[in-house]
N, C-alpha and C positions, 0 to 999 in steps of 0.2 A: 625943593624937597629936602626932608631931613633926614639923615640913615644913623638908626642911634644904636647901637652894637649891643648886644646881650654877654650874659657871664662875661669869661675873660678875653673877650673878643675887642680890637682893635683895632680902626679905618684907617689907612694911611693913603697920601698921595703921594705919590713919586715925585723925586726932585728932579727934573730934566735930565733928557738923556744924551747919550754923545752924538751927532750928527756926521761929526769928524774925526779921522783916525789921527795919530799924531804926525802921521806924514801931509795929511792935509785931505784925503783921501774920504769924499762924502760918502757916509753909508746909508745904503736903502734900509727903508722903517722895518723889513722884512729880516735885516739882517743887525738889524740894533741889539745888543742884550740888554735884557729887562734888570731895569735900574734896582740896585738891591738898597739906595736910600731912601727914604721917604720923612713927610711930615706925618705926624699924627693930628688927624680931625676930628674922633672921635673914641669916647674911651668907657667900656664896658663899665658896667657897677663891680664886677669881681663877685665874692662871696664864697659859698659851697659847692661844689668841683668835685664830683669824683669821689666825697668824704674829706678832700683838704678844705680848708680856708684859705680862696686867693685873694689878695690883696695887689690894685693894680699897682704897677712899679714905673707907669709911664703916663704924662698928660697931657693934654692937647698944646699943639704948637711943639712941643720936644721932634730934634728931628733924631730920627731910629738908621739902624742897619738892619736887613733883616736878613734871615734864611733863604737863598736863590731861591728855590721851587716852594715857597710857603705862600700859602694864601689862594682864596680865590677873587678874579680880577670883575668888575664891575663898570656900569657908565651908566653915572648919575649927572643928572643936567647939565653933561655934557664934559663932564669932569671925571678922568678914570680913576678909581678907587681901587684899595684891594682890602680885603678884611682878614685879618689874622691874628690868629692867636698869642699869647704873650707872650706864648714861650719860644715862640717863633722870634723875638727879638734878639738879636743877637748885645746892643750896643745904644746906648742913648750919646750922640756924637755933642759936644759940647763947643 
């Protein structure tokens, strides 16, 4: 299945998250904080917004920072996604 985002909306995957603290200390998935990097999978057309002209500022495969609490989380063939806005980016990490 393919999930193709509208306006300035943006799918990204998390990039792994930490299992271990730095003392060595395994943590339960219940108690992980949710990963605020991800890849980009897929990337909105942009356009007319509100009366602006968006123009996207990020493309698939770029890996992002985002805003902790942005986005809402998904599970697509078996793959968690989150989709969010653009301006939810904080950082395109290079």
């Amino acid at each position: 299945m393919k999930v193709r985002p509208l306006f300035d909306k943006v799918v990204v995957e998390s990039v792994g998250t930490e299992e271990k603290t730095s003392s060595g200390f395994i943590l339960p998935t219940a108690s992980q904080e949710k990963q605020q990097m991800a890849v980009v999978v897929a990337v909105g057309p942009g356009g007319l917004i509100d009366g602006k002209q968006i123009t996207m500022q990020v493309k698939v495969g770029d890996k992002i920072l985002y805003s902790k609490y942005a986005g809402s989380e998904f599970k697509v063939d078996g793959k968690e996604l989150t989709i969010i806005s653009q301006n939810d980016i904080l950082a395109v990490v290079e």
